[in-house]
C-alpha positions as CSV (number, residue, x, y, z in Angstrom):
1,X,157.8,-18.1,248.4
2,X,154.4,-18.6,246.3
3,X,151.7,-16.6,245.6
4,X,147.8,-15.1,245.4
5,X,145.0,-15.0,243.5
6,X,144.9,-14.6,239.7
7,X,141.8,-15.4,237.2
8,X,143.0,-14.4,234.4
9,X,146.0,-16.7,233.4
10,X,143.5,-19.7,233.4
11,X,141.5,-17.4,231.3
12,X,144.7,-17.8,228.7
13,X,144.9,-21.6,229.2
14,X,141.4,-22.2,227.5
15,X,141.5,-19.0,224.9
16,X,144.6,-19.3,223.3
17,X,143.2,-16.9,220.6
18,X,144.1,-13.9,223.3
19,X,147.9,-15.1,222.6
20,X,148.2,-12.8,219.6
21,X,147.7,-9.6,222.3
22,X,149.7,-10.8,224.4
23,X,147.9,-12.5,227.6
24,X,149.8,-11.5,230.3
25,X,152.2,-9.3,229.0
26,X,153.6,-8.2,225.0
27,X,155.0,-10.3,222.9
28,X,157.2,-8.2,220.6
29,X,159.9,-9.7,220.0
30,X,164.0,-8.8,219.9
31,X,165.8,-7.1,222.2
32,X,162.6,-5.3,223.1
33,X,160.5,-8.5,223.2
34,X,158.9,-9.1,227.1
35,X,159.6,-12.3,228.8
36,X,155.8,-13.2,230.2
37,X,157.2,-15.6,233.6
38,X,155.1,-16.9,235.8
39,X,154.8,-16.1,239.6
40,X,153.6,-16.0,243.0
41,X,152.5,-13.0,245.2
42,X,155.3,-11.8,247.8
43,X,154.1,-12.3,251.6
44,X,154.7,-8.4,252.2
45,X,155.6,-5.2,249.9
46,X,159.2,-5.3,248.4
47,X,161.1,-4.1,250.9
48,X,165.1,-5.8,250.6
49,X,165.2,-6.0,254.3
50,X,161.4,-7.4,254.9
51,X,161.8,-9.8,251.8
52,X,163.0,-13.5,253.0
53,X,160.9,-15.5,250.7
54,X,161.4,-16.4,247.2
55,X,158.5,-14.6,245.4
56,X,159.8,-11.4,246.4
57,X,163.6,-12.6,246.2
58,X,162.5,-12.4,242.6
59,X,161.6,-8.8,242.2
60,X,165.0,-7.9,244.0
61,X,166.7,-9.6,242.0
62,X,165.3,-7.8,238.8
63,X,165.7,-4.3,240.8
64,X,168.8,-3.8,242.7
65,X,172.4,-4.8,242.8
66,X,174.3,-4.9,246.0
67,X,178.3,-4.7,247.3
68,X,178.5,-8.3,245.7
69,X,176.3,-10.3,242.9
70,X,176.5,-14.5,243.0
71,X,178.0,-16.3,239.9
72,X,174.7,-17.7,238.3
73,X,176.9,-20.8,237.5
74,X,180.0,-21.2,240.1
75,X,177.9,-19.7,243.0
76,X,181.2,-17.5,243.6
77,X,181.2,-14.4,245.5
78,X,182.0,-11.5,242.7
79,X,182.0,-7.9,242.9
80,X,179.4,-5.7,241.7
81,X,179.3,-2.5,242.9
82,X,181.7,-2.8,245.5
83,X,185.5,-2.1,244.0
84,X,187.1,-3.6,246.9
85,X,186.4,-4.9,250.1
86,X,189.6,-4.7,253.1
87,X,190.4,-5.8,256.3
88,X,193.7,-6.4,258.1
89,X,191.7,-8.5,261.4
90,X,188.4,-9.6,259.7
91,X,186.8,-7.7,262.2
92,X,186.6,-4.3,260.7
93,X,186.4,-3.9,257.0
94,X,186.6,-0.7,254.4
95,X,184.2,-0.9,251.3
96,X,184.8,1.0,248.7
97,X,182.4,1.4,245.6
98,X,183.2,1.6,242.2
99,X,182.1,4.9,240.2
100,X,179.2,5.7,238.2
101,X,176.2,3.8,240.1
102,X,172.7,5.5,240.2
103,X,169.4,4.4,240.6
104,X,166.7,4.4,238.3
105,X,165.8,8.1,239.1
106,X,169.3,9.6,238.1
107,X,170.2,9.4,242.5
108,X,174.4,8.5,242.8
109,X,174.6,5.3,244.5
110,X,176.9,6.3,247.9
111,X,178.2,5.1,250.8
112,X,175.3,6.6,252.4
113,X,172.9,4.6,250.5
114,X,174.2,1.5,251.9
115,X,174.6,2.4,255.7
116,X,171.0,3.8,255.8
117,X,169.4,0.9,254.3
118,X,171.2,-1.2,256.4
119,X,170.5,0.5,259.7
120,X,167.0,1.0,258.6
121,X,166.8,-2.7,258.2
122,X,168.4,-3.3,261.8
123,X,166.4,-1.1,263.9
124,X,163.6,-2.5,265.8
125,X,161.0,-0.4,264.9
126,X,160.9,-0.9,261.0
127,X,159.7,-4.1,261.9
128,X,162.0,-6.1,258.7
129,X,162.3,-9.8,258.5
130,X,165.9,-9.8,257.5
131,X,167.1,-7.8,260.5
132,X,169.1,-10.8,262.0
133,X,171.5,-10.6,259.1
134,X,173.0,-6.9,260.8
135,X,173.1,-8.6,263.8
136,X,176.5,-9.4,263.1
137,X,177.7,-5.3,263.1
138,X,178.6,-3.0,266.1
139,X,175.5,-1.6,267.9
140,X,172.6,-4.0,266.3
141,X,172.4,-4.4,269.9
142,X,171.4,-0.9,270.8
143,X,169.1,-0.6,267.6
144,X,167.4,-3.7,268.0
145,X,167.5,-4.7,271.8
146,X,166.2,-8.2,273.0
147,X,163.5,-6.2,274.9
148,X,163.2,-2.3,276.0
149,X,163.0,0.0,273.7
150,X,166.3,0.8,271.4
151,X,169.1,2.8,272.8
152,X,170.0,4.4,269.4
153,X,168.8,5.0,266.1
154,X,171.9,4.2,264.4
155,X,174.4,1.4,264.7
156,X,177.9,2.4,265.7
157,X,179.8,0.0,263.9
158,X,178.6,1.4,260.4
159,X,180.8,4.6,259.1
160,X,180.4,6.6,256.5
161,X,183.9,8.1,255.1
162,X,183.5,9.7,252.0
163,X,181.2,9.4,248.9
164,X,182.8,6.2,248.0
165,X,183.6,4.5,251.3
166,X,182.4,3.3,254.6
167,X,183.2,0.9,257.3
168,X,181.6,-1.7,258.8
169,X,182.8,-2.9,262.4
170,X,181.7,-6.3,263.2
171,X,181.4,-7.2,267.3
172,X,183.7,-10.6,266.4
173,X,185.9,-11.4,263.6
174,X,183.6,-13.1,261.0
175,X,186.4,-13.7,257.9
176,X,183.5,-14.9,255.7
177,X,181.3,-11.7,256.3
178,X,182.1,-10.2,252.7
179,X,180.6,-13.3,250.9
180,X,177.2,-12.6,252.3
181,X,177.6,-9.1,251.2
182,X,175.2,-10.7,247.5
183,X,172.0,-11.5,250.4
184,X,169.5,-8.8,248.9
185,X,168.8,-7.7,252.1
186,X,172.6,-5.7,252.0
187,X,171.4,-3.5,249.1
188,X,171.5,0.2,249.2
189,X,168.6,2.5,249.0
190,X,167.6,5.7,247.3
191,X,166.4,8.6,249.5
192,X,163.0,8.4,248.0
193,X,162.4,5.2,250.0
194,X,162.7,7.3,252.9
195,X,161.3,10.7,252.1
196,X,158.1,9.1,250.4
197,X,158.1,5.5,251.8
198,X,154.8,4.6,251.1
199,X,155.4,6.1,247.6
200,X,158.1,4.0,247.1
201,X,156.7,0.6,248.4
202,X,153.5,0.9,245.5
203,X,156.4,1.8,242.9
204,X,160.1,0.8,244.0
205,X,163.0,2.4,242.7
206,X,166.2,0.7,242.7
207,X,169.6,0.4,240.8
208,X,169.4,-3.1,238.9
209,X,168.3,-3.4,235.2
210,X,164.5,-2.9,235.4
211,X,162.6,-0.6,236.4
212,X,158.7,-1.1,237.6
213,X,156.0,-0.3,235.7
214,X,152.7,-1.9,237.4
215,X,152.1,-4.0,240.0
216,X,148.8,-5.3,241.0
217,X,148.1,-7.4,244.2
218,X,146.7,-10.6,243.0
219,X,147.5,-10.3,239.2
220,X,150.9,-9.2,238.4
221,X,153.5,-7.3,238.0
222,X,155.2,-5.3,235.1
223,X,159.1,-4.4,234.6
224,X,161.1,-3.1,232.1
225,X,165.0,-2.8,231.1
226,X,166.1,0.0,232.3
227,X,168.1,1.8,229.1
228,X,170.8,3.9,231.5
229,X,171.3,1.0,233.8
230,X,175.2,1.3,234.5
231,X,175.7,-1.9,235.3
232,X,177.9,-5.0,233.3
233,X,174.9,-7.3,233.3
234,X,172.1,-4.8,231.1
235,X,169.2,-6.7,230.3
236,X,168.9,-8.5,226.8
237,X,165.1,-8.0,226.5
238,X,162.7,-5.3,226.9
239,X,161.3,-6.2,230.5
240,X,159.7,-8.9,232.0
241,X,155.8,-9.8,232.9
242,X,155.2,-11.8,236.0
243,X,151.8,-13.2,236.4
244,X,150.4,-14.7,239.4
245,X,149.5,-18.1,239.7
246,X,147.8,-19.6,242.2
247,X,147.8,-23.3,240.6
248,X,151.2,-24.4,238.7
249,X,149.5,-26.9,236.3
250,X,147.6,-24.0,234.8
251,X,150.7,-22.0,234.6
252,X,151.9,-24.9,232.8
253,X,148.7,-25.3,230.7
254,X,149.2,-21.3,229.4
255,X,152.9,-22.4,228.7
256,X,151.9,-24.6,226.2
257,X,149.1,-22.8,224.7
258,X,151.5,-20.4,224.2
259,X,150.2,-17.6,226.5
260,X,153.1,-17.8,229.1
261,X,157.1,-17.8,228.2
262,X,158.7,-19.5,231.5
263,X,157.8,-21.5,234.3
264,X,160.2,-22.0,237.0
265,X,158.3,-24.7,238.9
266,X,156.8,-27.2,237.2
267,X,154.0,-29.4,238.9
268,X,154.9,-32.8,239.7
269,X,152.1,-33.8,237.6
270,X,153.7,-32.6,234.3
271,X,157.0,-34.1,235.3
272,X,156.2,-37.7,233.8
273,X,155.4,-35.2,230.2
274,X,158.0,-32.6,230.4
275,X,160.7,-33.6,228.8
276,X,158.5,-34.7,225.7
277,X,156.8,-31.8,226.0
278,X,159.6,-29.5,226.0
279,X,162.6,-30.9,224.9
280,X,165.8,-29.0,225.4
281,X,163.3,-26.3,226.7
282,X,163.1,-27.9,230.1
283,X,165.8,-27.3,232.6
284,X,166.5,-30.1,235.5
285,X,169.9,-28.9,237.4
286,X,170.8,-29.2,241.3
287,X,169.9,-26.0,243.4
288,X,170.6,-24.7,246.8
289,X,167.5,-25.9,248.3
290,X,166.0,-28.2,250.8
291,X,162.2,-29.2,252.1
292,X,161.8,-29.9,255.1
293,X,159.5,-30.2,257.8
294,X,159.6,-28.2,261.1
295,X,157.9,-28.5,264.7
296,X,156.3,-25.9,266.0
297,X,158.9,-25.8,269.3
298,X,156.6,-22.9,271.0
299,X,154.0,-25.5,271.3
300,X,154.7,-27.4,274.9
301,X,153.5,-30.7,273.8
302,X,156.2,-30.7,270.9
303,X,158.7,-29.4,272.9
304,X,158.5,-31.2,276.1
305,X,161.6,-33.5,277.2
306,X,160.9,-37.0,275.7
307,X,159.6,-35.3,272.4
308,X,163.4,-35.6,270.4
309,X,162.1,-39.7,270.1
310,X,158.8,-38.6,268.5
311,X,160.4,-36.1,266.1
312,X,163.2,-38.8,265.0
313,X,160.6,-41.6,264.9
314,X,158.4,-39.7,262.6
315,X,161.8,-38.2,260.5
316,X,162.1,-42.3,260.2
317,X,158.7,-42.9,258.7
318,X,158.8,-41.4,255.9
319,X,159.6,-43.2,252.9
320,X,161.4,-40.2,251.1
321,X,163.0,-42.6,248.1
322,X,159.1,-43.8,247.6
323,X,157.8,-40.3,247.4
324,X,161.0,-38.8,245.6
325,X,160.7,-41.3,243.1
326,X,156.6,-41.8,242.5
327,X,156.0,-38.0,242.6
328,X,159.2,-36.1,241.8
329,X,160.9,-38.1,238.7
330,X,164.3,-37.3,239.6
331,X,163.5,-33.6,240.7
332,X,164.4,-34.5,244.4
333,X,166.7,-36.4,246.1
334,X,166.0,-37.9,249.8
335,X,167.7,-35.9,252.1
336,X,170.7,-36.6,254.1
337,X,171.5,-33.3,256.4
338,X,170.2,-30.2,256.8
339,X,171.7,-28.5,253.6
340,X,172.7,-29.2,250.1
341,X,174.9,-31.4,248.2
342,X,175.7,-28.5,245.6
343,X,177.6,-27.0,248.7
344,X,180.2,-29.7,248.1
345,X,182.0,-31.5,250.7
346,X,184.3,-29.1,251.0
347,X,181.8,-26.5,251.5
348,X,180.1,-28.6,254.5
349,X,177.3,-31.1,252.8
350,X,177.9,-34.2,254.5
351,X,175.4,-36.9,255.3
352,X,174.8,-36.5,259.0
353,X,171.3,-37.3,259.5
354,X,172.3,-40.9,259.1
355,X,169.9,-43.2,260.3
356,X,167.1,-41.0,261.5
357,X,166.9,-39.6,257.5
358,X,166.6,-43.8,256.2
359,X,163.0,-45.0,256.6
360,X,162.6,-47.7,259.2
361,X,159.1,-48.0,260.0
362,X,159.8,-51.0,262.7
363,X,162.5,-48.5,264.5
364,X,159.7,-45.5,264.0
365,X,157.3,-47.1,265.6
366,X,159.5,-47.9,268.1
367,X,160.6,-44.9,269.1
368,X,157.0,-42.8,269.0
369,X,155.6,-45.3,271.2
370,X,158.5,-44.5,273.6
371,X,158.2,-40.6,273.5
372,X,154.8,-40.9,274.7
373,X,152.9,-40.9,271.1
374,X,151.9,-38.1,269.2
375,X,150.2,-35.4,270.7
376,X,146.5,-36.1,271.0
377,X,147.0,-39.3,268.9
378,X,147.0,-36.9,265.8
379,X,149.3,-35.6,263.5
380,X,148.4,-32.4,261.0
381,X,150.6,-31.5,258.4
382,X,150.1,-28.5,256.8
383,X,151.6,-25.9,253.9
384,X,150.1,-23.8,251.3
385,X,149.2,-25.9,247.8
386,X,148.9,-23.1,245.3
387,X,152.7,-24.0,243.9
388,X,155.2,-26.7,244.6
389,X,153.1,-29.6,244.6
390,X,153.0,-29.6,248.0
391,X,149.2,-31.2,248.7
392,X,151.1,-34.6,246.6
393,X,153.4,-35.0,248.6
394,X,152.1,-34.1,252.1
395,X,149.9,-36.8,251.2
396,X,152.2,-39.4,250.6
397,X,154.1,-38.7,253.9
398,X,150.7,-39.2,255.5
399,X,150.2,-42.7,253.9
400,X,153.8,-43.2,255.0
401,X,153.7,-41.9,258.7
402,X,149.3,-44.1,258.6
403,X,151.2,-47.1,257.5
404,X,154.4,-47.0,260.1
405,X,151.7,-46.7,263.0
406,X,148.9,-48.6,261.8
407,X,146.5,-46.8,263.5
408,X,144.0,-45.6,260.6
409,X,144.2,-42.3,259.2
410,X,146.1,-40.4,262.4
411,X,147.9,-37.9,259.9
412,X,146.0,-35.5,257.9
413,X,146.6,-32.9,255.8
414,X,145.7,-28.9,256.4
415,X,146.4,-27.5,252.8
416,X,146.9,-23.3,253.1
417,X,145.1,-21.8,249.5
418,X,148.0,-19.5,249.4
419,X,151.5,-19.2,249.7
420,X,150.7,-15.4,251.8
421,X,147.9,-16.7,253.7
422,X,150.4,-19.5,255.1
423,X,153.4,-17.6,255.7
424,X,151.1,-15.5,257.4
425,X,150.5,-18.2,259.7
426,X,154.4,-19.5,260.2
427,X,155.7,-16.1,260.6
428,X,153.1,-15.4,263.4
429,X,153.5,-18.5,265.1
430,X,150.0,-20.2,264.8
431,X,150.9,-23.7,263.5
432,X,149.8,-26.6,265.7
433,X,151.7,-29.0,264.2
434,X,154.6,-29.9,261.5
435,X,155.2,-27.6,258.3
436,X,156.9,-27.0,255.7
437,X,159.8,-25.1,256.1
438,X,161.8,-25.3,252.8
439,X,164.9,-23.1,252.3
440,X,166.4,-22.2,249.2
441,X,169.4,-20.2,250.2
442,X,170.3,-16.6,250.3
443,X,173.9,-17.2,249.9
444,X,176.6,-20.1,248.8
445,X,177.6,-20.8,252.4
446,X,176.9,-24.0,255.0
447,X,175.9,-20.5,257.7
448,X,173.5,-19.6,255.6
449,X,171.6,-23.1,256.0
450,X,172.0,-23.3,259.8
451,X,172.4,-19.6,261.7
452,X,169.6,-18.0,259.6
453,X,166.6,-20.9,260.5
454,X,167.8,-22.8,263.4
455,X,170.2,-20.0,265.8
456,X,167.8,-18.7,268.5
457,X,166.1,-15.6,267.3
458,X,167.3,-16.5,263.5
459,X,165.2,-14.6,261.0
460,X,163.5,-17.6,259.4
461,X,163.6,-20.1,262.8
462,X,159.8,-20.3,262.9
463,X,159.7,-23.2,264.7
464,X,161.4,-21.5,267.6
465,X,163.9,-24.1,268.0
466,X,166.6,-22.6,270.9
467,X,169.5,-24.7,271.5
468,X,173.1,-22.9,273.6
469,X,175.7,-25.7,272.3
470,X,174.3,-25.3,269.2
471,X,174.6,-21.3,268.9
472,X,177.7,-21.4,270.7
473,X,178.9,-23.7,268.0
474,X,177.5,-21.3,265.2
475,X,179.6,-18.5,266.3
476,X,182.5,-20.5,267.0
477,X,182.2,-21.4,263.7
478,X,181.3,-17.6,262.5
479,X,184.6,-16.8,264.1
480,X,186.9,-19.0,262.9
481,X,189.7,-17.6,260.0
482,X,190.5,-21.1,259.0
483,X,187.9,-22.3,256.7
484,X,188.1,-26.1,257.3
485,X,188.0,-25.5,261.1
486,X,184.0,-23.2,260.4
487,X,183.2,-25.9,258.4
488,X,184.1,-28.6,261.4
489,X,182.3,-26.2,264.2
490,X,178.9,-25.6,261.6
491,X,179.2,-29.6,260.9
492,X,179.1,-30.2,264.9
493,X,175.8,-27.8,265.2
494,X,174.2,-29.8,262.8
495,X,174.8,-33.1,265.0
496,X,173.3,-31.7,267.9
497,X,170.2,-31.0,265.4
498,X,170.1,-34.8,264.5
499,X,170.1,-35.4,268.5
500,X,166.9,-33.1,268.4
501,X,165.4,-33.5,265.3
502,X,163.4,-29.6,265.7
503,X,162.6,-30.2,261.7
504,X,162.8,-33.1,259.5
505,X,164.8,-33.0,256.6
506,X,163.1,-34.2,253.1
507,X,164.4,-33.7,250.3
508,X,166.7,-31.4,248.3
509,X,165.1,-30.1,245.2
510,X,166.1,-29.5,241.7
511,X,165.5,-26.4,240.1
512,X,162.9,-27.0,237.4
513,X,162.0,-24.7,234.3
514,X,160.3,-24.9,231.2
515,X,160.2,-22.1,228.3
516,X,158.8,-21.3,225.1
517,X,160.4,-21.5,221.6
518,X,160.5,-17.2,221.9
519,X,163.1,-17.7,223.8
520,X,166.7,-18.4,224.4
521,X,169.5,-18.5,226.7
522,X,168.3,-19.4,229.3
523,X,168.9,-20.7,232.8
524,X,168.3,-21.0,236.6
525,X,170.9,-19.4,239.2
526,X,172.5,-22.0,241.8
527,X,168.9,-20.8,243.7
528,X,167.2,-21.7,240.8
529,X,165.9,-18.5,240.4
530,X,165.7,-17.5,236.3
531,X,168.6,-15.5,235.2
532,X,165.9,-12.8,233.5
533,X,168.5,-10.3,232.5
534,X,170.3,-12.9,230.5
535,X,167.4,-14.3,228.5
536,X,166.5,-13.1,225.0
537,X,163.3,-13.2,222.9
538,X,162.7,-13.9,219.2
């Protein structure tokens, strides 16, 4: 989820004079002091049901609250404007919302607010990334058919009752269904977004703590607390500033000329300085989040039968404690399944990739040479290097994957100059060969790092992978009321994903911040995503 193209935060790194008005955003301090962040351009407008990328995530985040909000500690579950959530079968359940919510432009927040948005998101023709997550509710079927055109405008299993209360009627029981209620893409939506859409895309309006003032493709985008905002969690500064970056290090350069407050992804270059840099201004904690690498499975010649020994032989290859330790400085840690130890155990992290994650370059070679080679003799990785450090380490598993074969240079690098440009190309399916295809979750839950990128048709599976057994196990799992027996039947889809090896687990990632002495209190969400409301400036 990174961003576009920005001159004028380098312009602050080398003239730290413009610091005093504010480069990038006020500096008044207080309660009405402006948190200057900085950031990355959003694929597509903010839209909560076209937003699946972290960029935009962050803008949500700032704008809207939904049936549920995330404990930026615990992870848990909690109720925001829902007051309770019911069901007697997990199947069907009431929602009820709590009085008092508005949005920003004085419109009640109502049941109706909610089951629009939500069948606007479903239906076909809107055209919104997040989609999949309705699939779940009675009628997505007939609003967003697997071909034809759709057979209604509105999904049955969505019921408005009063004001205050509405049903949703699932097609299976799904018991866990209300803890994916916090995804921003289950927000509700003012009628302006559909009166005036266009309107509302260049100046949202939601029901969270800020409101937006300015937004400008390529440089930034203003917010600001919103004074009347209802909710328990009112922001403790006067808005926040986020400026676009298309190169971290000079993000990081402003932070310490003093032109830039927060930076929630520091290079891997500055990691070897940070902590003397910073002090107890630099946050290191364990987040919900994975890299990876994925094949491009629409591609015949990655997909054909014999490939699975390619894929694993190249997963083997890579020397991820080398490149975790040389680049990262304790920031990432060599990956072991497809999701995240800050699940827990009990919540379904376990170590399954077993020997196809450890590097055995003897073993690698081994089984390339037996799949048939790589396609063409070549190998191309490729992701965008505006953010993340990405080019670094794409590097490095080159030098790994050149020295396993011992062919020469046979993998090569194909850096993207922005994070749009290149999710461009993955959500369009034009990759040729392996990308990144990091996930930083939406939600708490071992589903939400399986069903959403590797279940055919999922709404982040760009590599196409399609596997029966292992849908069939997802909504065994999605099914199940006991949670121990999910966590067995989500556990089992992963196996059948180390038999196939569609992406290559890397590493999971800490998130990483660093802040300026303005501020205070603060901290990075299990997504490691800054907690804005929460942080105050002197």
């Amino acid at each position: 989820m990174r961003g576009a193209t920005h001159v004028r935060p380098a312009a602050c790194a080398v003239a730290v004079a413009l610091a005093a008005s504010g480069c990038g955003g006020g500096t008044a301090g207080g309660a009405d002091g402006i948190v200057r962040s900085s950031w990355g351009d959003p694929q597509n407008p903010i839209e909560p049901a076209n937003t699946n990328e972290v960029q935009g995530g962050k803008v949500l985040d700032l704008l809207f609250r939904g049936l549920k909000r995330y404990d930026a500690v615990t992870g848990e579950a909690e109720n925001m404007i829902a007051e309770r959530i019911e069901t007697s079968d997990s199947r069907t359940f009431t929602v009820t919302l709590k009085k008092g919510w508005t949005f920003s432009n004085g419109e009640p927040v109502t049941a109706r607010s909610f089951v629009d948005a939500w069948n606007y998101g479903a239906h076909i023709d809107n055209k919104q990334n997040n989609a999949p997550f309705f699939s779940n509710i009675e009628g997505y079927d007939d609003v967003h058919p697997a071909s034809g055109s759709p057979r209604a405008k509105a999904m049955k299993g969505l019921v408005v009752k009063d004001a205050r209360t509405f049903t949703a009627t699932l097609k299976d029981t799904f018991s866990t269904w209300p803890e994916t209620l916090g995804y921003q893409a289950f927000v509700p939506l003012p009628r302006t977004f559909f009166t005036d859409h266009d309107g509302w895309l260049n100046k949202p309006v939601g029901n969270g703590p800020y409101t937006v003032v300015s937004y400008q493709k390529g440089a930034g985008m203003k917010l600001r607390r919103w004074d009347a905002y209802p909710g328990p969690d009112k922001a403790r500064n006067g808005g926040v500033d986020l400026n676009v970056y298309t190169d971290n290090n000079t993000a990081y350069t402003d932070l310490m000329a003093g032109n830039l407050d927060l930076v929630d992804d520091v290079p891997a270059q500055q990691l070897k300085n940070v902590a003397s840099d910073l002090g107890d201004r630099y946050i290191n904690q364990p987040a919900l989040i994975i890299q990876t690498l994925a094949f491009p499975m629409y591609r015949p010649e990655w997909s054909k039968p014999g490939m699975e020994k390619v894929r694993r032989g190249l997963s083997m290859a890579i020397d991820r404690a080398e490149i975790t330790r040389q680049i990262y400085q304790g920031t990432r840690t060599p990956a072991k399944d497809w999701t995240s130890p800050a699940l827990g155990g009990d919540g379904g992290y376990s170590e399954l990739c077993g020997d196809a994650c450890t590097y055995n370059p003897r073993e690698a070679k081994k089984l390339i040479e037996e799949g048939g080679g790589l396609p063409g003799g070549r190998l191309t990785l490729s992701s965008n290097v505006d953010t993340g450090s990405h080019r670094a380490w794409m590097d490095a598993v080159c030098n790994s994957v050149n020295n396993t074969l011992g062919k020469g240079a046979v993998c090569t690098v194909d850096p993207v100059g922005t994070f749009a440009d290149y999710r461009n190309r993955t959500t369009t399916y034009k990759m040729s060969g392996p990308f990144r295809s990091g996930w930083q979750a939406d939600y708490p839950l071992i589903q939400n790092f399986l069903q959403p990128l590797y279940y055919t048709g999922g709404s982040a599976n760009y590599g196409k992978f399609s596997n029966p057994r292992f849908d069939a196990l997802v909504d065994r799992a999605n099914r199940a009321s006991d949670p121990t027996a999910a966590v067995n039947d989500f556990q089992a889809a992963e196996r059948i994903l180390g038999e196939q090896m569609p992406v290559i687990p890397l590493w999971y990632q800490n998130g990483s911040a660093g802040y300026s002495e303005r501020l205070s209190d603060v901290a990075l969400n299990q997504f490691s995503v800054p907690v804005y409301d929460r942080i105050k400036v002197s």
